[in-house]
C-alpha positions in Angstrom: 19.4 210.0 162.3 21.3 206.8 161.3 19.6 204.5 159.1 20.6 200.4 161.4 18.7 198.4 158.5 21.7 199.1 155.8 25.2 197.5 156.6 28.1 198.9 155.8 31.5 197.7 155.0 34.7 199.4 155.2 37.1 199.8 152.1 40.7 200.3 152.2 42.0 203.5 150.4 44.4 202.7 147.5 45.3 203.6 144.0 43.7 201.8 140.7 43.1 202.6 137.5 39.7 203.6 136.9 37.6 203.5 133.2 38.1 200.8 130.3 39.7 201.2 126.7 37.3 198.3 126.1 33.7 199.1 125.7 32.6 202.9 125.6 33.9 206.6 124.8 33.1 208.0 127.8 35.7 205.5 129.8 38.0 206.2 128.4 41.6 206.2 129.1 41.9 204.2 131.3 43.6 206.6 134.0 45.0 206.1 137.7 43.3 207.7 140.7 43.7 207.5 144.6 40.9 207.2 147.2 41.3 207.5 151.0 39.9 205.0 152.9 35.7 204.7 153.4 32.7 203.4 154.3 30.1 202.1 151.8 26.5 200.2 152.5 26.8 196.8 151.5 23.9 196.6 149.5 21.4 199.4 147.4 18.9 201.1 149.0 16.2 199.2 149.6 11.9 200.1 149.8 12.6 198.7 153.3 14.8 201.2 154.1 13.6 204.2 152.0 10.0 203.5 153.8 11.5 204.3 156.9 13.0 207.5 155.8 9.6 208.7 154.1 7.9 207.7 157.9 10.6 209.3 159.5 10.6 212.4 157.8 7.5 212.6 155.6 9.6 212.7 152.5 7.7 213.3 149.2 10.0 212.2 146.1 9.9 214.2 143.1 7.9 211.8 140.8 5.6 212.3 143.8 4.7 216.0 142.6 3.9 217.6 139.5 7.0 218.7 137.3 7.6 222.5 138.0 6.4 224.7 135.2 9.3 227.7 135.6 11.2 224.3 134.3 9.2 223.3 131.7 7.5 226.0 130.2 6.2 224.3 127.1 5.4 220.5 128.5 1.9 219.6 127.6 -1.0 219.8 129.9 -1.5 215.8 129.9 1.9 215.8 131.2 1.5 218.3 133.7 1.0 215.5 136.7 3.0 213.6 138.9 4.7 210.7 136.7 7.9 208.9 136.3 9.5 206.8 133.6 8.5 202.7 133.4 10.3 200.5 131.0 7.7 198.2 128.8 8.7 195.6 127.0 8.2 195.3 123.3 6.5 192.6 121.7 8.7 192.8 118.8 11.9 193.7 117.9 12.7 197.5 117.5 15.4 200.1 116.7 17.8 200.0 119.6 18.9 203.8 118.6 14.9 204.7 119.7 14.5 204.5 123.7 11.2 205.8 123.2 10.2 202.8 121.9 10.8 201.1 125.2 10.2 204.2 127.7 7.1 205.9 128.8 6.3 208.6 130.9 3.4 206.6 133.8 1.4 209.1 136.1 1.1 207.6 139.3 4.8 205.6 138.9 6.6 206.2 142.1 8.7 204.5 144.7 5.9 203.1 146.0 4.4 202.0 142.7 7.1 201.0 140.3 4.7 200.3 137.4 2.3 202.4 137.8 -0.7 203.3 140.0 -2.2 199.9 139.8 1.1 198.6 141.5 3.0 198.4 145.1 5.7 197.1 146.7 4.4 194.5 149.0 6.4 191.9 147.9 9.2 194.0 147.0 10.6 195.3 150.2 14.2 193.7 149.9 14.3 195.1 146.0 15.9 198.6 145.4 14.1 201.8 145.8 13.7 203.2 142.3 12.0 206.3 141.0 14.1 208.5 143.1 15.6 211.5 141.5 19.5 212.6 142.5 17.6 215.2 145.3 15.7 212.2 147.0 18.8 210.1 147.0 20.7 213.0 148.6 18.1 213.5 151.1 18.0 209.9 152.1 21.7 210.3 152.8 22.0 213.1 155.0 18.8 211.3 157.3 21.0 208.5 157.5 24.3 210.4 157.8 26.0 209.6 155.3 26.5 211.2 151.7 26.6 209.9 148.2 29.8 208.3 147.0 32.4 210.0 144.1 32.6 208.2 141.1 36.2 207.5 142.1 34.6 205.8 145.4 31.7 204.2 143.9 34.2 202.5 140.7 36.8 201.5 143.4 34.5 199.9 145.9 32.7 197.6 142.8 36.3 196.5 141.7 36.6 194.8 145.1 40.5 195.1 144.7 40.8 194.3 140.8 41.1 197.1 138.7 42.2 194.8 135.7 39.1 193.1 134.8 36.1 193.8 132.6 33.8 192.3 134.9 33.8 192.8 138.8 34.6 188.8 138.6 37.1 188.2 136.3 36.6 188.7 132.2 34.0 186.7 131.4 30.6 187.9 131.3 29.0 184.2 132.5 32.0 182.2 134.0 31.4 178.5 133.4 28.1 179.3 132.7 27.1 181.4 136.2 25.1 184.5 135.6 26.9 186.5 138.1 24.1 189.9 138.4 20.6 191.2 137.4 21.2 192.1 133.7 19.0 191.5 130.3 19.6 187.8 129.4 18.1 187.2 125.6 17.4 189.8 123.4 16.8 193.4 124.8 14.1 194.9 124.7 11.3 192.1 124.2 12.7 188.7 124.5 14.0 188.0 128.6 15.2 184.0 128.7 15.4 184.9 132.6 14.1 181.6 134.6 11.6 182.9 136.9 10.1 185.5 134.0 11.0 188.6 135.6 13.0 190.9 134.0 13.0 194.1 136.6 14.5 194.6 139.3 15.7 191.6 141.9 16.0 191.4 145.8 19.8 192.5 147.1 21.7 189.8 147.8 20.1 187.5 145.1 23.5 187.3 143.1 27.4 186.5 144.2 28.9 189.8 146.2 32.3 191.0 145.0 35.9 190.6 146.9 34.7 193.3 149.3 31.9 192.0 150.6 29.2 193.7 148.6 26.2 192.8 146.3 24.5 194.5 143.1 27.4 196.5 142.4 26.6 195.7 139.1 23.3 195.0 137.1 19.7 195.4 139.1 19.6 199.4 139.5 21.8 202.4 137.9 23.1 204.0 141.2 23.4 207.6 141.6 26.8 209.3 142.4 27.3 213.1 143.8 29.4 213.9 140.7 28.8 216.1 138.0 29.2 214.1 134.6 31.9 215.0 131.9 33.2 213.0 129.6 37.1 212.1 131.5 40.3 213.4 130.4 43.8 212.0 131.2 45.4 213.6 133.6 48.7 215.9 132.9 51.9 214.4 132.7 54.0 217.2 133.6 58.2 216.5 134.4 58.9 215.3 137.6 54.7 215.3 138.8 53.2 212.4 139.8 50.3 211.9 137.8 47.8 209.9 139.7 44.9 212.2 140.8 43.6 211.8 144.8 40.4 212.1 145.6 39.5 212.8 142.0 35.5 214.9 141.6 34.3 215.1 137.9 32.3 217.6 135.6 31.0 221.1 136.1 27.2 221.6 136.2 27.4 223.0 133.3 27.8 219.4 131.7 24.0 219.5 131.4 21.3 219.2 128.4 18.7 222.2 127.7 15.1 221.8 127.8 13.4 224.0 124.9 12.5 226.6 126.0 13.5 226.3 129.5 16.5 226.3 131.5 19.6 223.7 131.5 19.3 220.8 133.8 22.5 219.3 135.2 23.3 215.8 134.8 25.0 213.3 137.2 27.4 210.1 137.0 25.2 207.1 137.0 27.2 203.7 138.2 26.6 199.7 137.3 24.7 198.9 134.4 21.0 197.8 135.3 18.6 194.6 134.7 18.0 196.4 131.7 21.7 196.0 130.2 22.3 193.2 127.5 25.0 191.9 125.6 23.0 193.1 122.5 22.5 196.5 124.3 24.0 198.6 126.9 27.2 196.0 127.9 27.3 198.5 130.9 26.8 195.5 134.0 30.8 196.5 134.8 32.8 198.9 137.5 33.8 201.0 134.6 30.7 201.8 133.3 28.7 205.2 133.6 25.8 207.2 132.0 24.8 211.1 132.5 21.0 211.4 134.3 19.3 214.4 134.6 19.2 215.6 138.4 14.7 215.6 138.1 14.6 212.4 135.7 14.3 209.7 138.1 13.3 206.1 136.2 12.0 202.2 136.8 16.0 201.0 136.8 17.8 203.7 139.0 18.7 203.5 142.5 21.7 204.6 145.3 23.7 203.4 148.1 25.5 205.3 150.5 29.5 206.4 151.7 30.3 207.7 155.2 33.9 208.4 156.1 36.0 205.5 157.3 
């Protein structure tokens, strides 16, 4: 079934250089890669258009069901219910090396109740679906047709046709004073200087889109990609061989972390920073960033959008 409430918008194939030398290890080099021409929604996912999936299809995510006990052999009985992860706010500063101090683990936290059980998503229908693991995102996909983008498409598609800036927009995180996405503004993780007082997610199509058309590439939600995460290598420069890679697919599954005393769990390319980045932590509201996720972890500030062929 096609999904009609997402537009889509067509992007030329081309060659760019994908990754930064600026920011993080795992972008680097800097390295030139080739995409063919495809088709990308214009916009996230939203609970608007996830809640027609789950009524089309009867869909139950995984934060929706208890975590499997084959995986996790030695998880603790309280944990042992359906739950995702919720960011909360600190009242204090606290070690930015400690994500626990602002992660934790909500029972009842699911698509349809982003902070918990006691919440909904009334007035959040035009927001990103979050709490949607890399299986529900792929699901959603094939419903609507479509498939989850490469790395190589997501990265291309956010640079709207500049692959020589930091910033989808130019170099500068706030030109002239704009705030140009959803990211932390003030000091991450208990003081947000944001206007309005929210500091989660926003409606798509609250900031500027980018030179192709589309909003949120950066900032709001993490979006999930179908590749495997690896850190990136450059590519082989051999005599007389081009060395721009086409089409490029990254990682193995074996790029994974291991649970103790359980199996490994394979991690994919997250794209775009969140409303969670800040210039004190996570600078990752750019094209070139990216972070591994664990395939059953999904969280309060990850989401997806779709590719279909051109």
């Amino acid at each position: 079934m096609t999904n009609a409430t997402t537009t889509m918008t067509l992007i030329p194939g081309g060659t760019f250089q994908t990754g930064s030398d600026n920011f993080y290890p795992e972008e680097r080099p800097r390295r030139k890669v080739r995409v063919d021409a495809f088709r990308i929604d214009a916009t996230p996912v939203t609970n608007r258009a996830f809640a027609e999936f789950v009524a089309a299809t009867g869909h139950v995510t995984i934060a929706e069901v208890p975590p499997d006990p084959k995986l996790y052999p030695d998880l603790d009985e309280e944990y042992r219910v359906p739950a995702s992860l919720v960011f909360q706010r600190t009242a204090t500063p606290v070690p930015l090396d400690d994500h626990h101090q602002w992660w934790a683990l909500v029972p009842g936290a699911d698509w349809r109740h982003p902070t918990g059980p006691d919440s909904n998503i009334d007035d959040l229908m035009d927001h990103p679906v979050v709490h949607v693991g890399f299986e529900d995102a792929q699901a959603y996909a094939q419903w609507a047709g479509k498939t989850l983008p490469t790395e190589a498409q997501w990265e291309f598609a956010a640079r709207g046709g500049h692959d020589d800036r930091d910033y989808q927009w130019g170099d500068e995180l706030e030109p002239e004073g704009r705030i140009m996405a959803n990211y932390w503004r003030g000091l991450f993780p208990f003081a947000s200087q944001k206007p309005d007082g929210n500091y989660r997610t926003s409606a798509v199509k609250s900031y500027p889109p980018n030179d192709y058309g589309l909003y949120d590439m950066v900032g709001n939600v993490w979006e999930w990609t179908r590749d495997w995460y690896a850190m990136p290598k450059a590519a082989q420069k051999k005599p007389g061989a081009c060395c721009t890679i086409d089409n490029p697919r990254g990682g193995k599954i074996g790029e994974s972390y291991e649970i103790p005393g359980g199996p490994k769990i394979g991690r994919k390319v997250l794209k775009g920073g969140s409303h969670l980045c800040a210039v004190n932590y996570c600078q990752r509201y750019r094209p070139a960033s990216r972070s591994p996720q664990a395939v059953d972890s999904p969280t309060s500030h990850v989401g997806f959008r779709c590719v279909a062929p051109a």
